[in-house]
PyMOL commands that place a pseudoatom at each C-alpha (Angstrom):
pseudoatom trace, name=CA, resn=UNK, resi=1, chain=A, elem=C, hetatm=0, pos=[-6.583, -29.394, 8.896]
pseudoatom trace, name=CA, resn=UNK, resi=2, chain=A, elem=C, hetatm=0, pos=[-2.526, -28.675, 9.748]
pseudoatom trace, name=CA, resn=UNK, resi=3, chain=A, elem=C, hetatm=0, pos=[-1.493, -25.812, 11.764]
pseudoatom trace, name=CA, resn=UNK, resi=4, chain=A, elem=C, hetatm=0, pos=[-0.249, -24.508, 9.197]
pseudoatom trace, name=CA, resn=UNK, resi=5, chain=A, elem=C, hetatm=0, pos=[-3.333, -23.880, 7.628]
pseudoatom trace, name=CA, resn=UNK, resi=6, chain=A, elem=C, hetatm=0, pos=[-4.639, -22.757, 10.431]
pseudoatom trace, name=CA, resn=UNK, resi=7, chain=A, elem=C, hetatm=0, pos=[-2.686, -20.233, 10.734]
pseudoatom trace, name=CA, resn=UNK, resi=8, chain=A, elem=C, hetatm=0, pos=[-2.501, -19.436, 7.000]
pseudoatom trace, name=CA, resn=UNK, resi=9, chain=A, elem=C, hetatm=0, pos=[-6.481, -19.068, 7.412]
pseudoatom trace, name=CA, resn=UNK, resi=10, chain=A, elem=C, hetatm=0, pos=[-5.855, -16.765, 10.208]
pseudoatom trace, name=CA, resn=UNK, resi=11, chain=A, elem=C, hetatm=0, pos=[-3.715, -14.331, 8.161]
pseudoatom trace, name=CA, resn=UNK, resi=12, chain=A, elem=C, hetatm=0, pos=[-6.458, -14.059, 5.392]
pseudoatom trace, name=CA, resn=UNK, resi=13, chain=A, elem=C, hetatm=0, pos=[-9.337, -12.986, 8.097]
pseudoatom trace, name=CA, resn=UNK, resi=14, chain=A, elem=C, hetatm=0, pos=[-6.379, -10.580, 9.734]
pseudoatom trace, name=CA, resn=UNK, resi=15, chain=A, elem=C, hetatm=0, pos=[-5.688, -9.249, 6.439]
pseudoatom trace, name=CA, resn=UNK, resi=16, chain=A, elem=C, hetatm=0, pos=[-9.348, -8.846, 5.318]
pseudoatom trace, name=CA, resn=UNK, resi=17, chain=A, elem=C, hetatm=0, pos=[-10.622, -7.237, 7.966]
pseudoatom trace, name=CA, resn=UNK, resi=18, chain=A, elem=C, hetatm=0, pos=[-7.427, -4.908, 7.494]
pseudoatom trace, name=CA, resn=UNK, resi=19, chain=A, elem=C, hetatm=0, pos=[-8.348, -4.139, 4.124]
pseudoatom trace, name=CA, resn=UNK, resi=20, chain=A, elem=C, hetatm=0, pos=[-12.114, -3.639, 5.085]
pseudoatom trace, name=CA, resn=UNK, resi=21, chain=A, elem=C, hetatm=0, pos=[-10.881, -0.892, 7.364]
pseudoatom trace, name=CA, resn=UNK, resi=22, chain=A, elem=C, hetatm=0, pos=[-8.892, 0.594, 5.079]
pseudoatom trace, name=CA, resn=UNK, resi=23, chain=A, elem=C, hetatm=0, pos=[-11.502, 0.521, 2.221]
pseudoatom trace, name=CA, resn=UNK, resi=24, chain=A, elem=C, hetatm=0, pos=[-13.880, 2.272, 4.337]
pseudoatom trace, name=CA, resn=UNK, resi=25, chain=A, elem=C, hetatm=0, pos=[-11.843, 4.632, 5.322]
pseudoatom trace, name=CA, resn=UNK, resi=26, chain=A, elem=C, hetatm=0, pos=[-10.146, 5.638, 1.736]
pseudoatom trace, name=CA, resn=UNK, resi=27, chain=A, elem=C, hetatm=0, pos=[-14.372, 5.667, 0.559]
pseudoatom trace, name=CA, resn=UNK, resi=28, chain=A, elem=C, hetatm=0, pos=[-14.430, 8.162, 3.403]
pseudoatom trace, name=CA, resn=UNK, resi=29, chain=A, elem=C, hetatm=0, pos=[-10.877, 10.079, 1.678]
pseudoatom trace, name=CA, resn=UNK, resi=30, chain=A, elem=C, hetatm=0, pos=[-13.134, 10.036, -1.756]
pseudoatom trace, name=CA, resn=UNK, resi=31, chain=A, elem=C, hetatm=0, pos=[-10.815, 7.470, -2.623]
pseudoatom trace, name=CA, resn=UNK, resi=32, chain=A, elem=C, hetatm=0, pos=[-10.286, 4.253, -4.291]
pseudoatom trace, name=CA, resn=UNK, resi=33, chain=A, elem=C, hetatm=0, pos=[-8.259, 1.803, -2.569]
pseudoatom trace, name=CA, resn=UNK, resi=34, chain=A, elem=C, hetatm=0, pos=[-5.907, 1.308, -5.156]
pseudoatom trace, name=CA, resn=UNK, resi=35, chain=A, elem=C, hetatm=0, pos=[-5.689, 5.444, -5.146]
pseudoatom trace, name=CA, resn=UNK, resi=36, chain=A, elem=C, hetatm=0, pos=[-4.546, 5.095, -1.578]
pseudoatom trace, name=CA, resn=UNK, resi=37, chain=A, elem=C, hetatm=0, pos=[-2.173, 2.391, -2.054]
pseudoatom trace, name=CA, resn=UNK, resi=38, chain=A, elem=C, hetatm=0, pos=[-0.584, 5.051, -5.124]
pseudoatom trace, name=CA, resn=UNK, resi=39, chain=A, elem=C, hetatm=0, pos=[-0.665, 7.875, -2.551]
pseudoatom trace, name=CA, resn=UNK, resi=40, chain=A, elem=C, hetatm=0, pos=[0.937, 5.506, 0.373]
pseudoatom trace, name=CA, resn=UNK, resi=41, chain=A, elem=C, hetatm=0, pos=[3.855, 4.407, -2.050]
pseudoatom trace, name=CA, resn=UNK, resi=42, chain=A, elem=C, hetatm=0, pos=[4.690, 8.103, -3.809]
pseudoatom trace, name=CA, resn=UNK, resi=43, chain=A, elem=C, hetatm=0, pos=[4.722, 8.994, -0.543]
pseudoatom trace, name=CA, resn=UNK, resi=44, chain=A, elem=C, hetatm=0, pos=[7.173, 6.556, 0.914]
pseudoatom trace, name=CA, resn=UNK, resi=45, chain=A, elem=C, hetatm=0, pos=[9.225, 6.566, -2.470]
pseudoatom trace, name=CA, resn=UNK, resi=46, chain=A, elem=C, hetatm=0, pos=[9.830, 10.234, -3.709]
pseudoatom trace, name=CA, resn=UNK, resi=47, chain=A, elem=C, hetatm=0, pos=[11.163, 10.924, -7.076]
pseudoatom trace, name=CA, resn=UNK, resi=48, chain=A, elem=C, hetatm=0, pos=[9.291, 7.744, -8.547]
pseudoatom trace, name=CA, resn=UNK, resi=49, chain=A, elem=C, hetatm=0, pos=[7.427, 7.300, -11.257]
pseudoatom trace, name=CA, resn=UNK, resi=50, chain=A, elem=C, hetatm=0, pos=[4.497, 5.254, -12.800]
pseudoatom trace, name=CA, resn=UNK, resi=51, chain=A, elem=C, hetatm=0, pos=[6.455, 2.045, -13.836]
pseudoatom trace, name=CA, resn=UNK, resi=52, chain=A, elem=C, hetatm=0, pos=[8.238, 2.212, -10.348]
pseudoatom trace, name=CA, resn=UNK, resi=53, chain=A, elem=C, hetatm=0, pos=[4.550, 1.932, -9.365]
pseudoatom trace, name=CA, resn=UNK, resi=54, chain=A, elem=C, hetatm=0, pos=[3.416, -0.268, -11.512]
pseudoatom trace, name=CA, resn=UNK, resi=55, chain=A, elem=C, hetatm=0, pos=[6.638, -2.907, -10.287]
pseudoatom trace, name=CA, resn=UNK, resi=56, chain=A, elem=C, hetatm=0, pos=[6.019, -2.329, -6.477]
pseudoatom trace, name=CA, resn=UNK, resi=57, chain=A, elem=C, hetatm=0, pos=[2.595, -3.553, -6.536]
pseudoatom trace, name=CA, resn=UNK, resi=58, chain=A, elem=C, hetatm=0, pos=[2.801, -5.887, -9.369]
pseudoatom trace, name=CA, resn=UNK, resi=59, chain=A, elem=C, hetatm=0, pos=[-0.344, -4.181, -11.825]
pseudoatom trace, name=CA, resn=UNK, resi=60, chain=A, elem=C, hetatm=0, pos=[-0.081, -3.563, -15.374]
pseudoatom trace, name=CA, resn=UNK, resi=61, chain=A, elem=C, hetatm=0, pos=[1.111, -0.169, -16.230]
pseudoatom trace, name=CA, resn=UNK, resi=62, chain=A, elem=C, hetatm=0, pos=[-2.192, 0.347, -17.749]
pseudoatom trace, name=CA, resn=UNK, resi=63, chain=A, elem=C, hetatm=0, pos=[-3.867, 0.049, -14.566]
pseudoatom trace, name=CA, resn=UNK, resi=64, chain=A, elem=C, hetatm=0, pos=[-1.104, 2.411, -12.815]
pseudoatom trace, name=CA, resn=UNK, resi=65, chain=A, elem=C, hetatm=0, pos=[-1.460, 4.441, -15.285]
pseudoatom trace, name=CA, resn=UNK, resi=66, chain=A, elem=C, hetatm=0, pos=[-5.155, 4.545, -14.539]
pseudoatom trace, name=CA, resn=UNK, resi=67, chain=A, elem=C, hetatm=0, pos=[-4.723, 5.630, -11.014]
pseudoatom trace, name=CA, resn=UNK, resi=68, chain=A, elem=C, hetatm=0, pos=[-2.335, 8.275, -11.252]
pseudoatom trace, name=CA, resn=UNK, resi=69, chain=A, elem=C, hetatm=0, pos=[-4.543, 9.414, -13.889]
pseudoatom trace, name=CA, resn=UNK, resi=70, chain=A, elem=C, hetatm=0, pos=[-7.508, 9.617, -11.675]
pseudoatom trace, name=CA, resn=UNK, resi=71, chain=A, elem=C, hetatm=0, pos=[-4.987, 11.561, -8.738]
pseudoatom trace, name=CA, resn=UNK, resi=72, chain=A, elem=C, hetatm=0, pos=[-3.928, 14.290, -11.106]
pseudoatom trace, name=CA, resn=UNK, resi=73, chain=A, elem=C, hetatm=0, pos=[-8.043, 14.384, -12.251]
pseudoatom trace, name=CA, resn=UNK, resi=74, chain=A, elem=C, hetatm=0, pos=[-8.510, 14.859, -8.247]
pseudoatom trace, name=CA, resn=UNK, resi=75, chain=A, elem=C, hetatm=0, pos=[-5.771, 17.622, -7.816]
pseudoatom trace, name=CA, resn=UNK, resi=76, chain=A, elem=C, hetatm=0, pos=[-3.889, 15.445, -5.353]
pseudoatom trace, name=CA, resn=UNK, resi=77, chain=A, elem=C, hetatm=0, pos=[-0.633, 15.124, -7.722]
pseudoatom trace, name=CA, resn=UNK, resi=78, chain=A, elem=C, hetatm=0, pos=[0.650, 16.619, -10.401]
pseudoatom trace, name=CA, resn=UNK, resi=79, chain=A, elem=C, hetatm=0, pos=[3.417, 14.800, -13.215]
pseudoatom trace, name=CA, resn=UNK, resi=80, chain=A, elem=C, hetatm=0, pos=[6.363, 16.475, -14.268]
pseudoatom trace, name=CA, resn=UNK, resi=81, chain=A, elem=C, hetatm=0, pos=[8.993, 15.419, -16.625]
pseudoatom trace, name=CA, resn=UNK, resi=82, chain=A, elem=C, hetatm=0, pos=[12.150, 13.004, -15.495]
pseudoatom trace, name=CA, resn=UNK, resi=83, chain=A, elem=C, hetatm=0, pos=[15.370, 15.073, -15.526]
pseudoatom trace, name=CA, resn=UNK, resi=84, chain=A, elem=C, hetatm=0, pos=[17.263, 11.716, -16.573]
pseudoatom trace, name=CA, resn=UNK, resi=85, chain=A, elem=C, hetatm=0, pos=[14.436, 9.485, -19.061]
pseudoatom trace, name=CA, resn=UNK, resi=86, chain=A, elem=C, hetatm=0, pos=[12.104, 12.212, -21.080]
pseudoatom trace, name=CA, resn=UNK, resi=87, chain=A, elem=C, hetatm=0, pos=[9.432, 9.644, -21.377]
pseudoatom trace, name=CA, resn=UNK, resi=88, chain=A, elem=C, hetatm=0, pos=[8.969, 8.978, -18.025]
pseudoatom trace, name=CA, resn=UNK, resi=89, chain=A, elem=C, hetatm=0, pos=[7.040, 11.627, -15.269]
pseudoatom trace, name=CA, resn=UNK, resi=90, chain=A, elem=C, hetatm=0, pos=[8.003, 12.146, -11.790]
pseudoatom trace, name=CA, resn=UNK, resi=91, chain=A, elem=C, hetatm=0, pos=[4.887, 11.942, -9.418]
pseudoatom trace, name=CA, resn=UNK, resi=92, chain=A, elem=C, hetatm=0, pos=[4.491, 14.780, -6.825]
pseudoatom trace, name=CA, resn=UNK, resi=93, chain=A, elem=C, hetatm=0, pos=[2.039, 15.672, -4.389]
pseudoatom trace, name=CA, resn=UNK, resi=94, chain=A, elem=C, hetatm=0, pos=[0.031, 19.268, -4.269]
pseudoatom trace, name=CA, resn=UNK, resi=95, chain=A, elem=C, hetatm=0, pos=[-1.597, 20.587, -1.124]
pseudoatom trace, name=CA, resn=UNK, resi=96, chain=A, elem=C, hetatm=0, pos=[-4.339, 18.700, -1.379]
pseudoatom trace, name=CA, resn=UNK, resi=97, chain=A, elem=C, hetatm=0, pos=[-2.505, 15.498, -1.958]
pseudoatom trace, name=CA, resn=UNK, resi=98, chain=A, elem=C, hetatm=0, pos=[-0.168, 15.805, 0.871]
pseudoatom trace, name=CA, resn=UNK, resi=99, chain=A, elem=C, hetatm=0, pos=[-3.330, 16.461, 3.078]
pseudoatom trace, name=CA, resn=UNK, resi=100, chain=A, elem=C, hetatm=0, pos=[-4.513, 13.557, 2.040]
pseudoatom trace, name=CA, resn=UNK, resi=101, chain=A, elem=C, hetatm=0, pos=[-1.434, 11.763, 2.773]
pseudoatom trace, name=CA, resn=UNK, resi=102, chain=A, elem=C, hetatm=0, pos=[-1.593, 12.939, 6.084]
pseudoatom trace, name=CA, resn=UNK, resi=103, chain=A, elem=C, hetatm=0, pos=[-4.800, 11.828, 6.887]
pseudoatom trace, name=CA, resn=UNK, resi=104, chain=A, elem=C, hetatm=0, pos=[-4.228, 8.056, 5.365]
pseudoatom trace, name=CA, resn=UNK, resi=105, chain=A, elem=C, hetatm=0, pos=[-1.348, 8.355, 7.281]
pseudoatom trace, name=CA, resn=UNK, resi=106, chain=A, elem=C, hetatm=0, pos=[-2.944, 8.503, 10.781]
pseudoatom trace, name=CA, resn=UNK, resi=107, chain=A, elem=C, hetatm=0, pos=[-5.355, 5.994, 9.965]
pseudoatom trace, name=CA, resn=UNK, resi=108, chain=A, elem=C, hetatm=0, pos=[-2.894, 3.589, 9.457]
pseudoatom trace, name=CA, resn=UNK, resi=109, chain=A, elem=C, hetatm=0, pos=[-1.209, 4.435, 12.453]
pseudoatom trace, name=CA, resn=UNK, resi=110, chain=A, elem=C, hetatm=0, pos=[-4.814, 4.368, 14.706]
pseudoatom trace, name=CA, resn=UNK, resi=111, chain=A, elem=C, hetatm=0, pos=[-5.479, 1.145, 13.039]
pseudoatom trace, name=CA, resn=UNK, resi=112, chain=A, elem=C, hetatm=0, pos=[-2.021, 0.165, 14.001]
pseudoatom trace, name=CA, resn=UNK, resi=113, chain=A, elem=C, hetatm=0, pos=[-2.557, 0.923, 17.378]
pseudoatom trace, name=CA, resn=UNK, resi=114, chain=A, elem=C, hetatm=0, pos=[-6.018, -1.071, 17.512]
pseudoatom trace, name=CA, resn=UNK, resi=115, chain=A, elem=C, hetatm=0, pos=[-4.559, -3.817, 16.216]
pseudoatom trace, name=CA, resn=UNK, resi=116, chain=A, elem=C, hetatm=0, pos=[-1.843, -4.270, 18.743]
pseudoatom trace, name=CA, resn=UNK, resi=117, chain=A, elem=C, hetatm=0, pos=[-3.090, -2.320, 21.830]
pseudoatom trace, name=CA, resn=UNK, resi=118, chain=A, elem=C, hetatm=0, pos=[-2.368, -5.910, 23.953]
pseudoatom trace, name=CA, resn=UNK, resi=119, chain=A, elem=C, hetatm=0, pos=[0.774, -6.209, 22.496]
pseudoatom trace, name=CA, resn=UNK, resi=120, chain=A, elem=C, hetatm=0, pos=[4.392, -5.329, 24.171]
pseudoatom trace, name=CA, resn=UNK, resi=121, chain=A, elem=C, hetatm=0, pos=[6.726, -4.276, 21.580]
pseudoatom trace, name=CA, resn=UNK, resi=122, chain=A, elem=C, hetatm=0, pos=[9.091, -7.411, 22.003]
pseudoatom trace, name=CA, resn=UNK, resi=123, chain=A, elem=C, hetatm=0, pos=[5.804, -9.333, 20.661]
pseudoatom trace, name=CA, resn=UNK, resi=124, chain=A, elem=C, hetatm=0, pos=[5.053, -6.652, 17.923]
pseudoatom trace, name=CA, resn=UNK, resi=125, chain=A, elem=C, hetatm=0, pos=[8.352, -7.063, 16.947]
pseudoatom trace, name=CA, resn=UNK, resi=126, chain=A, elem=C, hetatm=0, pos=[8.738, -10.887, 17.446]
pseudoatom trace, name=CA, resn=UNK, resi=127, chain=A, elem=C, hetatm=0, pos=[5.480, -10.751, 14.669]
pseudoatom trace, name=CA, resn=UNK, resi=128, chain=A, elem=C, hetatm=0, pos=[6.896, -8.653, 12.935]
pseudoatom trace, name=CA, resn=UNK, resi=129, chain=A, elem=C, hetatm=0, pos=[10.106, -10.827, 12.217]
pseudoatom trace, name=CA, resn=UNK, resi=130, chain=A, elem=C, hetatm=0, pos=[7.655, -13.873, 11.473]
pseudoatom trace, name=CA, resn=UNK, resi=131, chain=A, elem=C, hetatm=0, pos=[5.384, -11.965, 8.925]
pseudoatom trace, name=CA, resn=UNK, resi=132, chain=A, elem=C, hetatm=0, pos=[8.615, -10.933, 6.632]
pseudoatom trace, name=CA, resn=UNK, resi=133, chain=A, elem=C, hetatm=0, pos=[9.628, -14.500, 7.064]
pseudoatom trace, name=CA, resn=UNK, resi=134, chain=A, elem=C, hetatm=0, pos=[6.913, -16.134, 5.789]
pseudoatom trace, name=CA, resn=UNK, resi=135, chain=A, elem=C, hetatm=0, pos=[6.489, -13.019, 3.471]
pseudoatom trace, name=CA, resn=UNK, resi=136, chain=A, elem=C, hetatm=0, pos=[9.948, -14.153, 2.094]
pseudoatom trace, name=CA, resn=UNK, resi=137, chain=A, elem=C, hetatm=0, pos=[9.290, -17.707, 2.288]
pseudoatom trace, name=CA, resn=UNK, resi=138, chain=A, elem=C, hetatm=0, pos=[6.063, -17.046, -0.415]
pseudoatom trace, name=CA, resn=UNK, resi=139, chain=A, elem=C, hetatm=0, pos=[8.758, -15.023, -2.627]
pseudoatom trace, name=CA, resn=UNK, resi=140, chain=A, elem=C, hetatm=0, pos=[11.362, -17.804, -3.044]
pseudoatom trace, name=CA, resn=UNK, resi=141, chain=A, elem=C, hetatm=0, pos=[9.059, -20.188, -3.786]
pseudoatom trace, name=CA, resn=UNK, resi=142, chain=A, elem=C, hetatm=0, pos=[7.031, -17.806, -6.663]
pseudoatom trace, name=CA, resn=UNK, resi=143, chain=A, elem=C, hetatm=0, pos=[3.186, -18.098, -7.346]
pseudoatom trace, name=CA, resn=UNK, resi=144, chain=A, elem=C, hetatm=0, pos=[2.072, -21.207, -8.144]
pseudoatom trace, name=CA, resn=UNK, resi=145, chain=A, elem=C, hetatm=0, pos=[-0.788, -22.419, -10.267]
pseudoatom trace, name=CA, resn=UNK, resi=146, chain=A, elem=C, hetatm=0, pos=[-3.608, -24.707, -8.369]
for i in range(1, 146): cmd.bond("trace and resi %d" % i, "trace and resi %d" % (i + 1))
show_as sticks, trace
zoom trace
């Protein structure tokens, strides 16, 4: 084994033990995953809709569909019409859907915190820099088929 895949392994086991927090915790939110990732990006990206969505996290729009479907079910957004594109809807959070956003939110940041309590912000940053890189590096390249 390379270094490189050593450290490719160790981003996998960082990122699922990430993900096993966060699934927990949106279970906990009476929430899906995938519903939390929908609230996390309408709630960085205002004004956006369902294909915006569907784009950012590279779905079908079926299956964003699917999920925004479920939020509005839930009461934790509502759709209304695009002033510019009448077949597209605007997402926007109610009450209860900005609550929620709030508490997914501060998980993220207490997980945050967990994950780099031994960590001086040069080195959080330093990591930081190295994750886009390789991030970038995977983007260039484009998925491959094994």
């Amino acid at each position: 084994m390379t270094d490189d895949d050593l450290v490719s392994r160790q981003i996998v086991v960082l990122g699922r033990k990430i993900r096993h927090r966060r699934n927990l915790y949106s279970r906990n939110l009476d929430l899906t995953s995938e519903q939390a990732d929908a609230i996390r990006f309408f709630a960085d990206h205002p004004q956006q809709t369902i294909a915006d969505f569907r784009t950012f996290e590279e779905i079908t729009h079926q299956t964003a569909r699917l999920i925004v479907h479920r939020l509005v079910q839930k009461g934790l957004i509502t759709l209304q019409p695009s002033p510019t594109d009448g077949r597209a809807k605007l997402v926007h959070f109610t009450v209860a859907g900005l609550e929620k956003q709030a508490e997914l939110e501060q998980h993220i940041w207490q997980t945050s915190a967990t994950l780099f309590a031994d960590f001086t912000p040069t080195e959080q940053r330093q990591l930081l820099t190295l994750l886009r890189r390789a991030s970038d590096n995977l983007a260039k390249k484009g998925p491959e088929i094994f």
